[in-house]
C-alpha positions in Angstrom: 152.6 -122.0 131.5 150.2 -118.8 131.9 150.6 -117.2 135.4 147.4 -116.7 136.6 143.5 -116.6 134.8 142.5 -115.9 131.2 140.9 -112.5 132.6 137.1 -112.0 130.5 134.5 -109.6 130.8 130.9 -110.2 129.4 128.6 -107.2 128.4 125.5 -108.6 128.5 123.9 -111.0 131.5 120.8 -112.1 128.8 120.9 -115.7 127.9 123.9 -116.0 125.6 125.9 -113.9 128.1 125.0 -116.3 130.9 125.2 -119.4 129.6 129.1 -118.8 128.2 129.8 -117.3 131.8 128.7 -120.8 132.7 130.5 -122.6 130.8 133.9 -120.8 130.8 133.2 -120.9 134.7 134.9 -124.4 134.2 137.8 -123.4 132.7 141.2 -121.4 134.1 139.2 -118.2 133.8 138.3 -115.1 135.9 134.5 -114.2 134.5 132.5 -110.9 135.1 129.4 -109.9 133.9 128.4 -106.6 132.8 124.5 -106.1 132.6 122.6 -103.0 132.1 120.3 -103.8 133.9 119.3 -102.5 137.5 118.6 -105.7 139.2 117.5 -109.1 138.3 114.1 -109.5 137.8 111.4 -110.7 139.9 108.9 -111.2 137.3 107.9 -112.7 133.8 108.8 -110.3 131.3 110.3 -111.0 127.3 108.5 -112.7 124.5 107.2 -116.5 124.2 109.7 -118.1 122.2 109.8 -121.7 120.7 113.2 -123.2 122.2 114.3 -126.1 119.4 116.1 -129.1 120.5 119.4 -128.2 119.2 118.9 -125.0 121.9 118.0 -127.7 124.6 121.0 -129.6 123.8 123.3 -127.0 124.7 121.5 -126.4 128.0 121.9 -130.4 128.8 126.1 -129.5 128.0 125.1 -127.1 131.2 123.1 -129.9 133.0 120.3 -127.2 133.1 117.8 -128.3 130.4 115.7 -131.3 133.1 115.9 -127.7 135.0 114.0 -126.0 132.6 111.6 -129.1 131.8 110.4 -129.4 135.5 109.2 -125.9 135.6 105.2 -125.0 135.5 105.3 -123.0 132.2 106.7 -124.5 128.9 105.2 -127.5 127.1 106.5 -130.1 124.8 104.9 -129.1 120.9 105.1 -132.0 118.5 103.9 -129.9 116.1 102.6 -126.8 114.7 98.8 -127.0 113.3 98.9 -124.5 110.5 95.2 -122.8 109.4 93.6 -120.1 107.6 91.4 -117.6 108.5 88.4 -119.4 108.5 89.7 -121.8 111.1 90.6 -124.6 107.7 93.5 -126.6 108.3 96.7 -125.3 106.1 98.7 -128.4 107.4 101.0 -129.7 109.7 104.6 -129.3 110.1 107.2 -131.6 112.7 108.7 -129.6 115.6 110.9 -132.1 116.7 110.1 -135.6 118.3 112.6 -136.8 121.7 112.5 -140.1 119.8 114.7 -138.5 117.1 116.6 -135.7 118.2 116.9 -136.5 122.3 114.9 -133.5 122.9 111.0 -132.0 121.6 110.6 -128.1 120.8 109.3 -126.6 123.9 107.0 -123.3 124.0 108.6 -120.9 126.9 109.0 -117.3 127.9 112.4 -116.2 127.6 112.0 -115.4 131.2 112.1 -119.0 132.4 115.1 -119.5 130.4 116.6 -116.7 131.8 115.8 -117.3 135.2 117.0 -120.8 134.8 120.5 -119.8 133.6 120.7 -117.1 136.4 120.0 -119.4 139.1 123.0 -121.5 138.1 124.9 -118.2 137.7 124.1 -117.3 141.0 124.3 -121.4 143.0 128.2 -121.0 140.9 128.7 -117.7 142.3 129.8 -115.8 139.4 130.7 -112.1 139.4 127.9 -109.9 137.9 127.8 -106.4 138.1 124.3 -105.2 137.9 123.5 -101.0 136.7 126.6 -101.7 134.3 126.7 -100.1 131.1 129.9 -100.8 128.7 131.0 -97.6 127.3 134.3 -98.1 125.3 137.2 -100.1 125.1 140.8 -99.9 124.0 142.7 -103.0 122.5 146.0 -103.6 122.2 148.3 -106.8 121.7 148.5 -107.5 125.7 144.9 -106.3 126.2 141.4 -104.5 125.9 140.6 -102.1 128.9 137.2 -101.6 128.7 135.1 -98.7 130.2 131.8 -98.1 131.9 129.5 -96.9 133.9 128.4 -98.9 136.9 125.1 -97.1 139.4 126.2 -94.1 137.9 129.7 -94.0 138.6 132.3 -94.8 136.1 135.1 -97.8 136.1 137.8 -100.0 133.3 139.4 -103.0 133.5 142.2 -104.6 131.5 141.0 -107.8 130.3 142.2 -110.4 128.1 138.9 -110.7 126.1 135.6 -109.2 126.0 132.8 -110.9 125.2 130.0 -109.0 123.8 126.7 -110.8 124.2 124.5 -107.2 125.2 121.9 -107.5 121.9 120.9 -106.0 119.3 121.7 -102.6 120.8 125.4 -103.9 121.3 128.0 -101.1 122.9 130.5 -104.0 121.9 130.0 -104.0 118.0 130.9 -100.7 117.9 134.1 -101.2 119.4 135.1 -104.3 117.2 134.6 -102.1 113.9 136.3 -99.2 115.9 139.6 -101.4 116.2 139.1 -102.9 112.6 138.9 -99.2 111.3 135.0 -99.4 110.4 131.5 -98.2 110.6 129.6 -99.9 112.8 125.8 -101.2 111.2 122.8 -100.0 113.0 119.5 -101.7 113.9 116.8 -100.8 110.8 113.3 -101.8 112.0 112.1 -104.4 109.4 108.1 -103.1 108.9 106.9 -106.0 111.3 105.9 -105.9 115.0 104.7 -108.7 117.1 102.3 -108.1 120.2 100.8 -110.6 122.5 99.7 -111.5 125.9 99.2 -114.4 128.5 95.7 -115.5 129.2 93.8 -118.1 131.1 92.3 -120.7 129.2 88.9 -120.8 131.1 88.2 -117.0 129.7 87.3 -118.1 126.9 84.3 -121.1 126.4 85.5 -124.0 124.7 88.8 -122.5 124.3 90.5 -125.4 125.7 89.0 -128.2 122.9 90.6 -126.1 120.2 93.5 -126.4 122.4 95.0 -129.7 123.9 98.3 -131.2 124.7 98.4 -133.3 121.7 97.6 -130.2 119.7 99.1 -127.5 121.7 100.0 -124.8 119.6 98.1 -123.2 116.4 99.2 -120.5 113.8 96.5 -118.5 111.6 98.2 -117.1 108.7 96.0 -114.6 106.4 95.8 -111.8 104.5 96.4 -109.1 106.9 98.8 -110.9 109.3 99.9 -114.0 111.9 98.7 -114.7 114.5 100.1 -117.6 117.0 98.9 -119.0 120.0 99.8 -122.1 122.2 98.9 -123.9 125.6 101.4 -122.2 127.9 101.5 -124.3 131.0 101.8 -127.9 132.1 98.3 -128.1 133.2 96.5 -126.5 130.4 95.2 -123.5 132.2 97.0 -120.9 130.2 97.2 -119.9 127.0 100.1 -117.8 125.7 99.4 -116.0 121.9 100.9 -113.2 119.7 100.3 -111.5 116.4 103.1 -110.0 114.0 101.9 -107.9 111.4 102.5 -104.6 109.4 102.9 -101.5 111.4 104.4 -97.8 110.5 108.0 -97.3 112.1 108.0 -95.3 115.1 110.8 -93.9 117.4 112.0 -96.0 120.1 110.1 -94.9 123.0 106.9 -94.6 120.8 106.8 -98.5 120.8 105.1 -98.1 124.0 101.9 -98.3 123.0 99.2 -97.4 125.4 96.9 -100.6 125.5 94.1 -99.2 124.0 95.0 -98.2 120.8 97.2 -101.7 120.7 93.6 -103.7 121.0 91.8 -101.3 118.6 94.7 -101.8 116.1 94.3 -105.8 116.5 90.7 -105.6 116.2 90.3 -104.2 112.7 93.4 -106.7 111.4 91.5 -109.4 112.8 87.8 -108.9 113.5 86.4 -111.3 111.0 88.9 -114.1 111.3 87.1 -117.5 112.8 87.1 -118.8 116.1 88.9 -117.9 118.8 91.1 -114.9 117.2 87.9 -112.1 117.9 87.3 -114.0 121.3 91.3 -114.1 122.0 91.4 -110.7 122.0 88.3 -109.6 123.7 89.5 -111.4 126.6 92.8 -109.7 126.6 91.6 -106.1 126.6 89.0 -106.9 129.3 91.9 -108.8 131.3 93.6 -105.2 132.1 97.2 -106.4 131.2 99.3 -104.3 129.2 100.1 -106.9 125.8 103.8 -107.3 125.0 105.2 -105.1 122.6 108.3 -106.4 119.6 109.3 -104.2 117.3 111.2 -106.6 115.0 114.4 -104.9 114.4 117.5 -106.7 111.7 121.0 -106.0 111.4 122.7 -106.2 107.9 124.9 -108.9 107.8 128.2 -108.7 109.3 131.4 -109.3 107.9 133.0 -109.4 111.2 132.3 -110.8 114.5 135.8 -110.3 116.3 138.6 -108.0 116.6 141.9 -109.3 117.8 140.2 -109.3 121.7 136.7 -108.6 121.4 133.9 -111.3 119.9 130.2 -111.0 119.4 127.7 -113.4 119.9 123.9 -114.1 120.0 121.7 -110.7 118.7 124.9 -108.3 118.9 126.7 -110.6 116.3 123.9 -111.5 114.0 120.1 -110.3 115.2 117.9 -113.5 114.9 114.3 -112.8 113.4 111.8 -114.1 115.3 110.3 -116.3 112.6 112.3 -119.0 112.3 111.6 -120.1 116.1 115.7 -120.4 116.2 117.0 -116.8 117.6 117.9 -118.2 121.3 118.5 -121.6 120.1 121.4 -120.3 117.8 122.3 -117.8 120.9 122.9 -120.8 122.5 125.0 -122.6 120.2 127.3 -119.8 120.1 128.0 -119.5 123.7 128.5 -123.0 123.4 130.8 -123.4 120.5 132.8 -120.5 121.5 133.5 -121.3 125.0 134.8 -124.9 123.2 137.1 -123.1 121.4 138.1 -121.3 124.5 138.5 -124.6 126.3 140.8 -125.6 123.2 142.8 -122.5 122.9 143.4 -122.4 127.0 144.4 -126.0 127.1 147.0 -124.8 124.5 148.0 -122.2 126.5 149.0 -124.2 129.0 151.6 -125.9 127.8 153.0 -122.8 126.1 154.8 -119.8 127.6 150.9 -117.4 127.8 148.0 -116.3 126.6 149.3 -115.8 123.2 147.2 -113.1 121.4 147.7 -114.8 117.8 146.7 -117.7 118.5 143.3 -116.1 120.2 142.5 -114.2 117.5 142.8 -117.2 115.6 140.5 -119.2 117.7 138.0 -116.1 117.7 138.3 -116.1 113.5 137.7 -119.9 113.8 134.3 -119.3 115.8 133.1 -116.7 113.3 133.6 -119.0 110.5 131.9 -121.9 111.7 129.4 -120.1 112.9 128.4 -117.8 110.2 127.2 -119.8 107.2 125.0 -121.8 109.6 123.3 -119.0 110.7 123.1 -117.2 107.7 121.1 -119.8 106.3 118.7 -119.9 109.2 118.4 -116.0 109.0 117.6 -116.5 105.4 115.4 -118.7 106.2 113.6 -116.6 108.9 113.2 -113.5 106.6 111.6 -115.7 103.9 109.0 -116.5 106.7 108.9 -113.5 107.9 107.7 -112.1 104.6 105.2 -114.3 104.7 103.4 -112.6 107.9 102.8 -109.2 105.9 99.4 -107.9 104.0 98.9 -110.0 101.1 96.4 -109.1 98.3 93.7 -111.9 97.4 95.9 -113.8 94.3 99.1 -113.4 96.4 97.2 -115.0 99.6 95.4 -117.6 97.2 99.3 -118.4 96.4 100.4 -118.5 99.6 97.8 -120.6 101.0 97.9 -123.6 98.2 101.5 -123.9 98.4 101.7 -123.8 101.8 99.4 -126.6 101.3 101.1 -128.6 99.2 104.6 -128.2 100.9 102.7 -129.5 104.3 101.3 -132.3 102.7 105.0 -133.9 102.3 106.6 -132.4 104.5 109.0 -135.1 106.6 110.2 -134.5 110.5 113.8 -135.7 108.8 113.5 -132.3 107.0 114.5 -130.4 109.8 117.5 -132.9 110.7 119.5 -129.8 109.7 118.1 -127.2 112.4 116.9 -129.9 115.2 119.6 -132.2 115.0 122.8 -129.9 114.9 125.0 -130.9 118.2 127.6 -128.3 119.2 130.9 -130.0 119.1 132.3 -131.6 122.6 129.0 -130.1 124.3 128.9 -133.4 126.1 132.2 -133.3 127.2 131.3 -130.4 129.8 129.8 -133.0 131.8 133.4 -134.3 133.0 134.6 -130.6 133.7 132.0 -129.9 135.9 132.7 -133.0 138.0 136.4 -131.7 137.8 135.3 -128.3 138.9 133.3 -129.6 141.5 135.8 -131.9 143.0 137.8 -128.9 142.7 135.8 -127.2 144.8 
């Protein structure tokens, strides 16, 4: 039997690194987080994503998902109401109903996710270690020391496996092509960028009639662009929207664009679109906020998510475009399905003489083969979307716009059993290790 912990470090405190902290948190582990960082936030910030049931379901494995339901932002979305630029409706297409999958698609900020996860991480006590930036590691057969820099000041520790969940920007994928003997892929910006902002319904007259909770959430595809926007809040008094469009590639800190020049850009794409896209975004430039900013940024696909003691997940194993509504949904799964493999390969352990590192690479292999063909389809998926948001010429929109027609015209809720109805295996088992842990405790 193992003396002692199955010793892991985490670079990255985002969702995915959180919510497999959680999870392993119930297992014969020792768990510390690595985030870049500073400090936790104490205000919304990210994007406003569209979390799909299968995501919720692997919150529910963390008994966190009621948590995220009872909160003042987020709303239940039936469906999307597709239209065109005239303010015609396109069609309709099922987001996912509770009476079929358990769970409905909910419109939230990442933030509210986040925060969610990180109050758990914080009620459980977990070791995170804020202002920490991973640097470089060094595997071998008994372990990978990994180095970095913590408020300013640099520190390693010999772990059994790291966990990269730190993003697109990953300091961890580096170091699992480094031990395989490869070049690393780097982030390519993809020619789209979404922007948006949050807004209160009431600033714009009649606003809320094109808006209402049984149709909470529109998309305007046209020739020049995409732009979304949805009923943010449980009692309909904000609206959260966002274009993605075409833009020239810029250097990273160039993505800051001053506000100005962000509205003036949105107001020649969209000035003549119908009702309430000019109206949408007079009231944001008049609000004063600054809009968020997305560069959309892809990484080829990878042929390898592990090393013999390192493993990827969420954006650092396979960056998620935003069009599929799916990124932290699959982030989610693979927390989940990886900490179940975890759960399977410690059990294992247990009965054997340690932490044997065959067997764990192994496991890790497993996860990256499961995993992958699932979310290579979904990426596929996205990018076909995705394609769809840039400048189209008048026969190509013509196209676009009857066959959209025609594919929303049959389109079937069932069709998304694939996406919506995908259950992580044992994520309902974790409901018995808690208790355990608890009782533990």
């Amino acid at each position: 039997m193992p003396s002692g912990k199955f010793d892991i470090i985490i670079a990255g405190g985002g969702i995915s690194g959180a919510a497999i902290a959680l999870f392993l948190s119930h297992l014969n582990t020792n768990v510390t987080i690595l985030e870049s960082r500073p400090s936790r936030t104490t205000s919304a910030e990210g994007g406003i994503l569209m979390l799909a049931p299968n995501g919720m379901h692997v919150l529910n494995g963390l008994d966190l998902a009621h948590k995220l339901l009872q909160r003042d932002s987020g709303i239940q979305v039936p469906c999307l109401t597709i239209n065109d630029p005239a303010g015609g409706l396109i069609g309709k297409v099922p987001q996912g109903s509770v009476e079929r999958y358990g769970f409905a698609s909910t419109m939230v900020m990442r933030w509210d996710i986040h925060e969610v996860l990180l109050d758990e991480v914080e009620r459980s006590c977990l070791n995170v270690r804020w202002n920490a930036q991973v640097n470089a590691t060094e595997e071998s057969d008994d372990g990978v020391i990994v180095y970095w820099t913590e408020h300013g000041l640099p520190k390693y520790k010999k772990v059994d496996l790291l966990i990269g969940a730190d993003g697109i920007w990953s300091a961890a994928r580096p170091s699992v092509f480094k031990c395989l003997g490869l070049s690393a892929p780097e982030p390519t910006y993809s020619g789209l960028v979404s922007m948006g902002t949050i807004l209160d319904v009431d600033c714009i007259p009649g606003f809320y009639g094109f808006l209402s909770p049984e149709r909470p959430c529109v998309m305007i595809h046209g020739r020049k662009g995409f732009i979304g926007m949805a009923l943010f809040d449980k009692q309909g008094k904000k609206v959260g929207w966002w274009t993605t469009h075409e833009a020239a590639d810029r250097f990273r800190e160039e993505w800051r664009i001053p506000k100005e020049q962000a509205f003036r850009e949105m107001r020649e794409r969209y000035s003549d679109l119908a009702f309430p896209v000019p109206q949408l975004i007079a009231a944001a430039e008049a609000s004063g906020d600054q809009p968020f900013i997305w560069p959309v940024f892809e990484v080829e696909k990878l042929g390898h998510w592990h090393s013999k003691r390192t493993v990827l997940v969420g954006d650092a194993a396979h960056a998620m475009p935003p069009h599929s509504g799916q990124g932290t949904s699959q982030s989610l799964e693979d927390a989940g399905y990886l900490a179940y493999l975890l759960r399977q390969y410690l059990e294992k352990s247990s009965s054997t003489k340690g932490f044997d590192v065959e067997n764990l690479t192994s496991t890790l292999a497993t996860y990256q083969a499961s995993r992958q063909p699932r979310v290579d389809a979904i990426i596929e998926e996205a990018n076909r979307q995705g394609s769809q948001k840039k400048k189209h010429g008048a026969v190509g929109w013509f196209m676009k716009k009857w066959m959209m027609k025609i594919v929303f015209l049959f389109m079937q809720e069932s069709w998304s059993d694939g996406w919506f109805g995908y259950r992580v295996p044992g994520i309902e088992e974790w409901a018995a290790l808690r208790a355990s842990t608890s009782t533990r405790g």
